[in-house]
C-alpha positions in Angstrom: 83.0 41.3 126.4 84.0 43.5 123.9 83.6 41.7 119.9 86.4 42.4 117.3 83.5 44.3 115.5 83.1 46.7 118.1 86.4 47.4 118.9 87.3 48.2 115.4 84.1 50.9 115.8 85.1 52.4 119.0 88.7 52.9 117.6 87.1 54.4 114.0 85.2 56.8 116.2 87.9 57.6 118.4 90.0 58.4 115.4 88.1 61.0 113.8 87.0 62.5 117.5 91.1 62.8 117.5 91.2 65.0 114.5 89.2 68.0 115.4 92.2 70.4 115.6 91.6 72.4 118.3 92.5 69.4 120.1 96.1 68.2 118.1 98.8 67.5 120.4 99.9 70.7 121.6 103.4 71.0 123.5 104.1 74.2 125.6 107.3 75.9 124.3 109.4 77.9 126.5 110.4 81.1 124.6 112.9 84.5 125.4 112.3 87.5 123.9 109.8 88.6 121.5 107.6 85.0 120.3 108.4 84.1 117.0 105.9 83.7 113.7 105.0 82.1 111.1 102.9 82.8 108.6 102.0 80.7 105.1 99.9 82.0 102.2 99.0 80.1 98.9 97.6 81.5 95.8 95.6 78.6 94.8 96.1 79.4 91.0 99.6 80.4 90.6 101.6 83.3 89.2 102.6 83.7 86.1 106.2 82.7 85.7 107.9 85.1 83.6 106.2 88.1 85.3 107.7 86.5 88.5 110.7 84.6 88.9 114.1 86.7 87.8 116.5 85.9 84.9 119.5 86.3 87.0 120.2 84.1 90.2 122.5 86.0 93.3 122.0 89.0 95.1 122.2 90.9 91.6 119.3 89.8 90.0 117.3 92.3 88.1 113.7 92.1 89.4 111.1 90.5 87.6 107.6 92.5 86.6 105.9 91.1 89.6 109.2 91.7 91.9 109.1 95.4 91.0 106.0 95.6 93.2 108.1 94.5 96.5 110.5 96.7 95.7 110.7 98.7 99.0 111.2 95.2 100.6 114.0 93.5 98.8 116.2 93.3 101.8 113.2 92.0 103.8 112.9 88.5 101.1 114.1 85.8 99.5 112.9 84.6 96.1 113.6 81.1 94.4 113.2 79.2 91.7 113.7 75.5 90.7 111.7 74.2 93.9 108.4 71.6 94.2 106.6 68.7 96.1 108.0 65.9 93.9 105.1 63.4 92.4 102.5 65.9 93.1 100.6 66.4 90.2 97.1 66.3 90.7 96.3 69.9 88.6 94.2 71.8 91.0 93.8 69.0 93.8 97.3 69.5 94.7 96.3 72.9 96.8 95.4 70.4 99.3 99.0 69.2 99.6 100.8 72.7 99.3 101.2 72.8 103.0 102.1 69.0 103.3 103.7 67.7 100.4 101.6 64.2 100.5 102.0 62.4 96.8 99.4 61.9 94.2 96.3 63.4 95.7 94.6 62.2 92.6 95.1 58.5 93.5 92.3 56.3 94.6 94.6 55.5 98.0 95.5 59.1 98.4 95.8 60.0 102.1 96.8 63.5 103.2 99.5 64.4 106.1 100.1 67.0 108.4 100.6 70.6 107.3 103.3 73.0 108.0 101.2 75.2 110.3 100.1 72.0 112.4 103.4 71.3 113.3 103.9 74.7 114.0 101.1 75.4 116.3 102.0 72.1 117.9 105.1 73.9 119.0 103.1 76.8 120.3 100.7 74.7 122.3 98.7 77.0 124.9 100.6 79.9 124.8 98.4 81.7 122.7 94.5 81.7 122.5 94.3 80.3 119.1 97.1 77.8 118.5 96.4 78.5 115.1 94.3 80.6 112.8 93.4 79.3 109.3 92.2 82.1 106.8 90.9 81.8 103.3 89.3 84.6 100.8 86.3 82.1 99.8 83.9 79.3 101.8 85.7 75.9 100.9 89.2 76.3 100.9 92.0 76.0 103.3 95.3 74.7 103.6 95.6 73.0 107.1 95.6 69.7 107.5 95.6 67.2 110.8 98.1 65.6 112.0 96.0 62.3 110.5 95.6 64.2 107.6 91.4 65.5 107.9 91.4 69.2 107.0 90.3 71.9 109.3 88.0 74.4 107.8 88.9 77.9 107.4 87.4 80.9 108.7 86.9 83.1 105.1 84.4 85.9 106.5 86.6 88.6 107.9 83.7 89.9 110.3 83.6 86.1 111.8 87.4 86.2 112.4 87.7 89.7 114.6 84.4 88.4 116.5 86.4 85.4 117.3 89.7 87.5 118.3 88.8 90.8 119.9 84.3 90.8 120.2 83.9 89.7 124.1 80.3 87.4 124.4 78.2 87.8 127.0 78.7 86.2 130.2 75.8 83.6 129.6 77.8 83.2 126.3 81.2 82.6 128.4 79.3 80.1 130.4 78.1 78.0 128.0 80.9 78.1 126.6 83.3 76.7 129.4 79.9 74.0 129.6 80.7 72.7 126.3 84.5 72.5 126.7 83.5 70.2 130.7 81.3 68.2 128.4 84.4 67.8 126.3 86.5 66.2 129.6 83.4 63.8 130.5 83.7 62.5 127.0 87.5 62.1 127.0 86.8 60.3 131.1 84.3 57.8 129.1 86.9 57.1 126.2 89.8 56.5 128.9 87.2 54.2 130.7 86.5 52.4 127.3 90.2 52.1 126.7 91.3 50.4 130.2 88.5 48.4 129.3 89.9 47.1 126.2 93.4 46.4 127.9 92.4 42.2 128.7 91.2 41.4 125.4 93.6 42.6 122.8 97.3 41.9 121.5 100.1 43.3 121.7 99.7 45.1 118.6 95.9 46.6 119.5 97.6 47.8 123.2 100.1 49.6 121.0 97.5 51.2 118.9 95.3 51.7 122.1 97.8 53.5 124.2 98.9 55.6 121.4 95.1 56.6 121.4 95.1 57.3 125.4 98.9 59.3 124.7 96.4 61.3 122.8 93.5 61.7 124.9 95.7 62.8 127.7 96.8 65.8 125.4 93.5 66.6 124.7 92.5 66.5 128.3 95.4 69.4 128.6 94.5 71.5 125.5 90.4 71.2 127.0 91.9 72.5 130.9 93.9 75.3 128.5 91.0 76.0 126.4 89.0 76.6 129.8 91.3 78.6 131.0 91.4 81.2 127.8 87.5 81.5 127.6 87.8 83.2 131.3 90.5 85.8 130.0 89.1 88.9 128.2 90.1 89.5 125.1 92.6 92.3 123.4 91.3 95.1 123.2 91.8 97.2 120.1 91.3 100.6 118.3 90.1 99.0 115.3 86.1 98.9 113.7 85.1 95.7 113.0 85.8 95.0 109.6 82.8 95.1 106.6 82.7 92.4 104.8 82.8 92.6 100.7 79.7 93.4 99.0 80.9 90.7 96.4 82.2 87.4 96.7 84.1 88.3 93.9 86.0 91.2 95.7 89.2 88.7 96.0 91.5 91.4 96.5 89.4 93.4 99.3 89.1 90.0 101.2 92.5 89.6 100.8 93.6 92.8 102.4 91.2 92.1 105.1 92.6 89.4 105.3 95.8 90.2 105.9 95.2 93.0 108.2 93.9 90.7 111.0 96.7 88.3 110.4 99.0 91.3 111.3 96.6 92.1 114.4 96.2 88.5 115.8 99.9 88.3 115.5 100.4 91.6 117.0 98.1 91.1 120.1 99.7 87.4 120.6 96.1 85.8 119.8 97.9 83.6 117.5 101.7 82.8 116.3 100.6 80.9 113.4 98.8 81.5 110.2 97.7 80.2 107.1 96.0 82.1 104.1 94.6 80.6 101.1 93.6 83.3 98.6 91.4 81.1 96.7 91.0 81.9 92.6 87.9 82.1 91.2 86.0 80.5 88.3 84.3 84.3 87.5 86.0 87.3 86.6 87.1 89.3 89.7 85.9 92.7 91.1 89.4 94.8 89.6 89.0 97.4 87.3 90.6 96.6 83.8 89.6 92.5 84.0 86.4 91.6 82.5 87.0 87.8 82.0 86.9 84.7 84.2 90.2 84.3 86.8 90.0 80.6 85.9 89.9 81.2 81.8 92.3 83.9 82.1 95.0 81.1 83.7 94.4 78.9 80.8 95.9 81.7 78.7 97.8 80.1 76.1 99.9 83.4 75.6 97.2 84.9 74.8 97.7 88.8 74.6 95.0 89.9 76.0 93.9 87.3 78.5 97.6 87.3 79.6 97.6 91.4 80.1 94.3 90.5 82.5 95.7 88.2 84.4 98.8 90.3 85.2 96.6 92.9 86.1 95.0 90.2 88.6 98.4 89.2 90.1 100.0 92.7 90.5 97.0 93.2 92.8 97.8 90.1 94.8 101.4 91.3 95.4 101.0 94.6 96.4 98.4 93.4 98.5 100.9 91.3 100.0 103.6 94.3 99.7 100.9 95.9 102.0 101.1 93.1 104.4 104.6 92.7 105.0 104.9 97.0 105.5 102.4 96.7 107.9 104.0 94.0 109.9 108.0 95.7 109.7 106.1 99.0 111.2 105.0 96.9 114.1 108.1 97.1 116.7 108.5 94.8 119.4 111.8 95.7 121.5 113.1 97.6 118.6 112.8 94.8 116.2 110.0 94.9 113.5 107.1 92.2 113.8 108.5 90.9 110.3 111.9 90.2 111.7 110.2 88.0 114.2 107.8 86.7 111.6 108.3 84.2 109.1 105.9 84.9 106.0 105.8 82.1 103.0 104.1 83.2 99.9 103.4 80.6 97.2 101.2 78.5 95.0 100.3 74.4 94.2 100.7 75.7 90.7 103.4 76.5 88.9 102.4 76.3 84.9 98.3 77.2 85.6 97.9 77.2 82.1 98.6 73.8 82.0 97.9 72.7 85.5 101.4 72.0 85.9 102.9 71.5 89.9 106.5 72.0 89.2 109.3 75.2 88.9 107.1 76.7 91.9 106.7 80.3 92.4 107.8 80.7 95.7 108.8 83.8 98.4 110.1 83.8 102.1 110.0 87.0 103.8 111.3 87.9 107.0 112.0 86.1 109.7 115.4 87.4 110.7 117.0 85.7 107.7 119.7 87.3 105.7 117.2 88.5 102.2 117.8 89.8 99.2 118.7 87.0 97.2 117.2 85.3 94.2 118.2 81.3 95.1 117.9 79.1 91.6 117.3 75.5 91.7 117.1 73.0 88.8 114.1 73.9 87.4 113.8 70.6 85.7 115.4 68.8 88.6 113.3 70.5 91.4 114.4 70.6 95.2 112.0 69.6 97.6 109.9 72.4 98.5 109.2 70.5 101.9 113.4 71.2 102.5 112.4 75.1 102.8 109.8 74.0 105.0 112.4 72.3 107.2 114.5 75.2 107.4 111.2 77.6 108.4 110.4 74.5 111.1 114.0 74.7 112.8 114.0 79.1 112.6 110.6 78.2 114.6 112.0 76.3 117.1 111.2 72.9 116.2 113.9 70.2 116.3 113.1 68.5 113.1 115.5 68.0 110.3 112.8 66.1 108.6 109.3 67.4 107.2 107.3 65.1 104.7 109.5 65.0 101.3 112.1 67.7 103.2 115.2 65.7 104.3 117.1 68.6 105.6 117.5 72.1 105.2 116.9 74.4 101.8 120.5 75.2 100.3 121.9 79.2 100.7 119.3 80.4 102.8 120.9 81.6 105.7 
């Protein structure tokens, strides 16, 4: 006989077993042609509005200070303006929603939901290696989130992440390997023997709950046989060093091309279709010639001269690093069409005002993706759109039938 008090225990336990994401419902997604891509990055404190967004909305907008720096790419994006998560706030905790657009992270009910990429990879399912990969520039950051809302942790030491795409382990290292992931199915057969169990002595609710749990545990069952299936394949094999990683932890622009550069080569050898980046701020001054004072200080400017000149120099960096990354992936051709045609890239931040921790008027890019670019689209920025209705649009140029993503309810206006 199983007690209420235990079957609350064996469905807590079950529940957070459910979470680890390499094991999110995954549904196989027949595709033609070259696979399509998305990739999501998040400066975790901002950009400086008036060195980015432009004065003018249209195709004829003059390009801001930080636009300048994409210049060679303005066909390739779209800029905009007047766009949040409404009832965000939450200063700095709200990088933790900038993927999912859950409400109030600073409430003492919070609970998070599931991130753009999730839902993406969930499209994927097995037809790549690594359903998903998810990239940050420092330990402790990361912008993925379950589809219960538990985070996964990022890989953030670029040496780590080409070991886990392109080194090959030894075969004792293989075989252990596809041990663990059997172990894996004879703890999924005990759970499915605990849940038929459970069937005679619950209502109708707790059987609803219960075979939502076995829906699940079937899917994981699949992704485990999948996951099996990969460890046997060798990996890509590429003309590339492995990568070195940054003498400083403070190098946030050298991680950040690393960074970037195995995004574009996990993309381009299939390993993956989806990626998140979190290019993390930090609270000491960053290894870039000219900037001598604290990241963090330097965002609490308060049009400041000189702190503001510092932090410009900080954020030009990021977006020709980013410039970098989007050249890299358009000289990539797959059937004649670019790897950025077929790739969707999101560039953003939680933060609009950083000097005053403020989460609306967003500072946010779309790149690629076979859209029509070159346009500057200009919301209210006093009456924001729902950043989660761009999110929407990227879902449905993925694949996904959706017209629906957290605080989205349909599609973002003029993007085409």
């Amino acid at each position: 006989m199983i007690t209420t008090h235990s079957r609350r225990h064996f469905l807590r336990a079950g529940s957070a077993f459910l979470a680890l994401p390499w094991l999110e419902r995954l549904a196989v997604a027949g595709e033609v042609g070259p696979p399509r891509r998305m990739v999501a990055v998040c400066t975790s404190f901002g950009l400086y509005g008036p060195s980015f967004f432009p004065q003018q909305a249209g195709e004829d907008y003059e390009p801001s200070d930080y636009l300048k720096v994409l210049a060679p790419l303005r066909d390739k994006y779209t800029v905009f303006s007047g766009i949040s998560h409404p009832d965000i706030g939450g200063d700095h905790a709200s990088e933790i929603c900038f993927l999912t657009s859950a409400k109030r992270p600073r409430s003492s009910n919070f609970r998070n939901t599931v991130s753009l990429d999730v839902v993406a990879a969930q499209h994927v399912g097995n037809a790549t290696r690594f359903p998903l990969l998810s990239l940050s520039t420092m330990e402790g950051g990361g912008l993925t989130r379950t589809t219960t809302g538990a985070p996964i942790p990022s890989l953030y030491k670029p040496s780590d992440v080409f070991a886990r795409l392109f080194l090959a382990g030894k075969a004792q290292d293989v075989e252990k390997e596809i041990e663990r992931l059997k172990r894996g199915q004879s703890i999924l057969d005990r759970m499915q023997s605990s849940f038929r169990s459970l069937n005679g002595t619950l209502g109708s609710r707790d059987q609803q709950q219960v075979a939502d749990y076995a829906d699940a545990v079937r899917d994981m069952e699949r992704q485990l046989q999948a996951n099996e299936a990969w460890a046997l394949r060798p990996k890509p094999a590429i003309d590339e060093k492995p990568p070195v990683d940054p003498d400083s932890r403070h190098d946030i622009i050298g991680c950040t091309n690393l960074m970037f550069k195995l995004a574009r080569l996990a993309l381009q050898t299939d390993s993956t279709r989806v990626v998140s980046i979190f290019i993390k701020g930090l609270e000491a001054a960053p290894v870039i010639e000219g900037v001598n004072e604290a990241h963090h200080a330097l965002t609490h400017h308060g049009h400041d001269a000189g702190k503001l000149t510092q932090l410009q120099i900080i954020e030009r960096a990021e977006m020709a690093a980013f410039r970098d990354f989007l050249v890299s992936l358009q000289e990539v051709k797959e059937n004649g069409i670019s790897l950025l045609d077929n790739t969707q890239v999101l560039l953003g931040s939680n933060l609009g005002d950083a000097s005053g921790h403020g989460t609306s008027n967003l500072p946010i890019l779309l790149a690629g993706g076979g859209y029509r670019h070159g346009r500057h689209i200009a919301g209210d920025v006093k009456n924001n759109t729902p950043l989660a209705k761009l999110f929407v649009s990227m879902l449905q140029r993925f694949g996904v039938e959706t017209d629906r993503f957290g605080s989205g309810n349909g599609t973002i206006a003029g993007l085409v």
